[in-house]
C-alpha positions in Angstrom: 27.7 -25.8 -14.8 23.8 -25.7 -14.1 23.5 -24.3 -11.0 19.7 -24.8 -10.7 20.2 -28.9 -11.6 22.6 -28.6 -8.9 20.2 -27.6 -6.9 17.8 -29.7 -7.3 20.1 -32.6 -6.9 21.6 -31.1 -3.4 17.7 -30.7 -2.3 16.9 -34.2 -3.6 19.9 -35.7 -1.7 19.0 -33.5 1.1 15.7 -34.9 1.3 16.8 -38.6 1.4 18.9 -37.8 3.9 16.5 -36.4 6.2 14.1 -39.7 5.4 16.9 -41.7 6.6 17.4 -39.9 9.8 14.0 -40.4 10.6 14.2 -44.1 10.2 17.4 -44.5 12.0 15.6 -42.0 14.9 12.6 -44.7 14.9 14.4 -47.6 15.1 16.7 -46.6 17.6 13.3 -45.6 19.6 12.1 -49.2 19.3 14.9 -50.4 20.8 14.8 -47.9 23.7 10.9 -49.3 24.6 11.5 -52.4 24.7 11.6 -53.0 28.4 12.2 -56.9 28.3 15.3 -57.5 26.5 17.1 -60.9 26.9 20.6 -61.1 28.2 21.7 -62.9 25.2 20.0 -59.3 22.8 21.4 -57.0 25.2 24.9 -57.1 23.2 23.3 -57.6 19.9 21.2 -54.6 20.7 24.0 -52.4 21.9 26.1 -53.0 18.8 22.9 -52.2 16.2 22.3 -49.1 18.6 25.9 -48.1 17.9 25.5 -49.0 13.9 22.7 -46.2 13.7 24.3 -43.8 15.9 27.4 -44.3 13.6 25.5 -44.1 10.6 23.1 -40.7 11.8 26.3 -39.2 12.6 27.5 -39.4 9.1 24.4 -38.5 7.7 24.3 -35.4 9.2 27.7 -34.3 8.7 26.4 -35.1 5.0 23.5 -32.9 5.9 25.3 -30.5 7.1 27.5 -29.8 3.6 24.3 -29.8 1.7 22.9 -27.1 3.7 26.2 -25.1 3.3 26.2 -25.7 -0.6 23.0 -25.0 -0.7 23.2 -21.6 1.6 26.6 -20.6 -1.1 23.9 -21.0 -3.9 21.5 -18.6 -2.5 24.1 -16.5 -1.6 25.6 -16.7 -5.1 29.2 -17.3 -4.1 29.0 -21.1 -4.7 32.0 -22.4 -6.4 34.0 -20.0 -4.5 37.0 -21.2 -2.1 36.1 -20.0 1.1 39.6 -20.3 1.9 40.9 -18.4 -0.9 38.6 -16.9 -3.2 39.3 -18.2 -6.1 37.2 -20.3 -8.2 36.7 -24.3 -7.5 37.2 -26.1 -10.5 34.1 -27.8 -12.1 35.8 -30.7 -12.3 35.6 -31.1 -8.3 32.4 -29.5 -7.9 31.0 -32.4 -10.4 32.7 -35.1 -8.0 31.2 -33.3 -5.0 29.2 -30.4 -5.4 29.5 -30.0 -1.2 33.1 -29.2 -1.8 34.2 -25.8 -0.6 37.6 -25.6 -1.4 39.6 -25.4 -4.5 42.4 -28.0 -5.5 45.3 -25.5 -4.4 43.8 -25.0 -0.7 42.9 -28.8 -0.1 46.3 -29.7 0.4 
């Protein structure tokens, strides 16, 4: 396992993420200032408002495991179960290298 690919993938990711988040956060702002919205884009509006606030939510509980993962690498105790302390198969790591728990502890 590279750590330093890893990484660089978690900070690649991390910066698309935060791109995203800045997009949803503009077009959610567009919406807010426009003052003369029609009855009939009110509820068309509402539901697209609740579609980014949906997806910026999940993006930043992505975000949010990055920066953990990315914290456990500086720290030098990635791969480690916080739960446990015993090591997270490479296996998982490659499927998700947010995870932070071994096989034995996620159940």
């Amino acid at each position: 396992m590279d750590i330093e690919e890893i990484k660089n993938n978690l900070l690649k990711t991390k910066e698309e993420i935060e791109i995203l988040l800045n997009e949803i956060e503009e077009s959610t702002n567009v919406i807010k200032e426009n003052p003369e919205i029609e009855q009939s884009d009110l509820a068309e509006q509402l539901e697209e408002k609740q579609d980014f606030f949906a997806k910026k939510t999940l993006l930043q509980e992505r975000l949010e495991k990055i920066n953990s993962a990315l914290e456990r690498i500086e720290k030098g105790i990635y791969g480690i179960c916080i739960k446990c302390g015993g090591k997270i198969e490479e296996q998982r790591l490659k499927i998700d290298p947010t995870i932070e728990l071994c096989r034995k502890c996620s159940t």
